[in-house]
N, C-alpha and C positions, 0 to 999 in steps of 0.2 A: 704703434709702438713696437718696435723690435725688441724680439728675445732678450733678457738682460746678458745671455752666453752667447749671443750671434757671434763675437769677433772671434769669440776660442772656438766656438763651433768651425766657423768658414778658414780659421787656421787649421785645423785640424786634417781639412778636408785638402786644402789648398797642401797640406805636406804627405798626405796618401798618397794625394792625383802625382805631386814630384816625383816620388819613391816610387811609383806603379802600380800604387795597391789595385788601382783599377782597369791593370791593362789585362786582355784575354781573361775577361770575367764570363764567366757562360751565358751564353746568350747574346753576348755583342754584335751588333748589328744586323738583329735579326728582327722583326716588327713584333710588338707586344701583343699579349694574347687577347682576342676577345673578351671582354670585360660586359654584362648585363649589370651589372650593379657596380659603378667606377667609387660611387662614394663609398661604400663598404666593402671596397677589393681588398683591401690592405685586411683590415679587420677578419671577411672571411678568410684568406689564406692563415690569419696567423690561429683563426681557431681548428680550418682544417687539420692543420699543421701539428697542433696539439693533441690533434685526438677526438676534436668535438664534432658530433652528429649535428643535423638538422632536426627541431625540435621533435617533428612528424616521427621520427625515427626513437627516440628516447621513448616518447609515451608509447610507439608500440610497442617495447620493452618492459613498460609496467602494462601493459595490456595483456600480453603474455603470460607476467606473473600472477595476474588477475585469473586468468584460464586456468593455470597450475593451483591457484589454492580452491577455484571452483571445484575442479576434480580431488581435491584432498578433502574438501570439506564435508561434514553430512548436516551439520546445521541447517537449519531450513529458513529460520531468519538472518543467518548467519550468507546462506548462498543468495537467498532473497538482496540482501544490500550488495554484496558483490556483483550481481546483474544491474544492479543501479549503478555500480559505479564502473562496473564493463560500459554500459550503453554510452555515459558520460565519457570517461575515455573516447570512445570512436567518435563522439561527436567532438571533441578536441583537436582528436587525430584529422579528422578532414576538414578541419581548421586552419591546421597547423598546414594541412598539404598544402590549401588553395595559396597561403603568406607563402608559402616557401615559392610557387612558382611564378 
């Protein structure tokens, strides 16, 4: 079953292509970039695009902050769980590495 807007869609497209919207667009005819992952290319560019890290990357950011309140802290149960929760983190983090490549 087709889109219920396919005909206004391919109108649409059909009066760009007329008008030129598409002529000298950068990158014409030039061959597409190596792509490892073609089904989530679209997807990753548009999170690059926004701003977004690879997970591995985020948690070493609360990993970090982990190290910062360790050295702020004098708690002893208090540092005691943050080394819990440091260890977890890195085991996360090379988690997250190996998905990522």
């Amino acid at each position: 079953m087709d889109h219920p807007l396919i005909d206004l869609i391919n109108a649409k497209i059909a009066k760009a292509e007329a008008e030129g919207a598409f002529d000298n667009l950068e990158g014409a005819g030039k061959p597409l970039p190596e792509c490892d992952d073609p089904e989530n290319a679209l997807l990753n560019r548009l999170v690059k695009e926004a701003g977004g890290v690879p997970e591995f990357v985020s948690l070493s950011r609360e990993l970090q902050k982990l190290r910062e309140e360790l050295r702020e802290t004098g708690d002893r149960s208090r540092r005691h769980d943050i080394l819990k929760e440091m260890s977890m983190m890195e085991a996360k983090i090379d988690i997250a590495r190996k998905a990522y490549r």
